[in-house]
Structure formats: structure tokens, C-alpha cells
C-alpha positions in Angstrom: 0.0 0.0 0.0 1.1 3.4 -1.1 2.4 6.3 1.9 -0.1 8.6 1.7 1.7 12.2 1.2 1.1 14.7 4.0 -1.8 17.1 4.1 0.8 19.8 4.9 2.5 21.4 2.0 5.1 23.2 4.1 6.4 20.0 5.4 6.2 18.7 2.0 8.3 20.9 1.0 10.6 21.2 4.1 11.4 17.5 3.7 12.1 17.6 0.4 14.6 20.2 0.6 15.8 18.7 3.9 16.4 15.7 1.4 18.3 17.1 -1.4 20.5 19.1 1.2 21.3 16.0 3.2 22.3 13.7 0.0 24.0 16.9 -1.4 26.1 17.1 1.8 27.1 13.4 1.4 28.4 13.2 -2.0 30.2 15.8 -1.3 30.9 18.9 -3.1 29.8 19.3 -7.1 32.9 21.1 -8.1 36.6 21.3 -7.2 37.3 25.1 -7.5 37.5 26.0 -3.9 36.2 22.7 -2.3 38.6 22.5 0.3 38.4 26.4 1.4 39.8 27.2 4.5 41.9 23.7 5.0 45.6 24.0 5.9 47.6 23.7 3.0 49.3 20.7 3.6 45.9 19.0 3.7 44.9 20.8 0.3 48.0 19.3 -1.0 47.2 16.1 -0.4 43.7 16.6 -1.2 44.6 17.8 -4.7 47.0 14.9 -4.8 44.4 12.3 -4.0 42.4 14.4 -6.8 45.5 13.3 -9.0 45.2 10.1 -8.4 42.2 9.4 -8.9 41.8 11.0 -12.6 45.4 8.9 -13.9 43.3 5.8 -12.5 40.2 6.8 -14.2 42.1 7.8 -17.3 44.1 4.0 -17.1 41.0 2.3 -16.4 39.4 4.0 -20.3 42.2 3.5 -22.0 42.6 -0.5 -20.9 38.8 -0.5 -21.7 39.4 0.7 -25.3 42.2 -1.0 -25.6 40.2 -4.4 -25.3 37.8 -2.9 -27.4 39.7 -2.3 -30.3 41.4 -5.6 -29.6 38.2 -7.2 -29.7 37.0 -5.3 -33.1 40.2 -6.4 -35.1 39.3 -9.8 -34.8 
């Protein structure tokens, strides 16, 4: 059986902002330009580091997928 949606638009609404502020909050920020504001800068160091890091794996990871593509088209 369905939830029935509350009577109240205000707390309609409330929730679902509370909602998209609370999963916005956990995945973190949506851009890297001044994401770790205010940090010492040995920790933005290491934050853009990690930041690094994690593009030259991404960047590995599509090239051995079109690698195996292409290897897989040529036969």
C-alpha cells in the first residue's frame, strides 16, 4: 500500500529540501574550484594529490577498456 503524502505542503516541501541538502552534503561537493576552502595547506595538498590520483586511475581504467575494445573489433 502506497504512503499517503502529507496534508501539509510546508512540510512537503521542508522534507524535500531537507532531502536534497542532506544527500547533497554526502556526495560531497559538485565542483573542485574552492572545495577545500579554509583547509591548511598541507591538507589541500594532499587533497589535490588524491584528486590526481584518482583522474590517472580513471584515465588507465578507459584506455585499458578501449584497448580491449579495439582488440576485440580487429578480430
Amino acid at each position: 500500500m502506497p504512503d499517503k503524502p502529507s496534508g501539509n505542503r510546508f512540510l512537503r516541501a521542508f522534507h524535500q529540501q531537507f532531502d536534497n541538502w542532506f544527500f547533497r552534503s554526502m556526495i560531497g561537493p559538485a565542483q573542485t574550484r574552492n572545495a577545500v576552502h579554509g583547509a591548511e595547506a598541507e591538507a589541500r595538498e594532499q587533497w589535490k594529490a588524491d584528486l590526481a590520483a584518482r583522474k590517472r586511475y580513471s584515465q588507465e581504467q578507459r584506455a585499458r577498456k578501449r584497448a580491449a575494445r579495439e582488440a576485440g573489433n580487429d578480430r
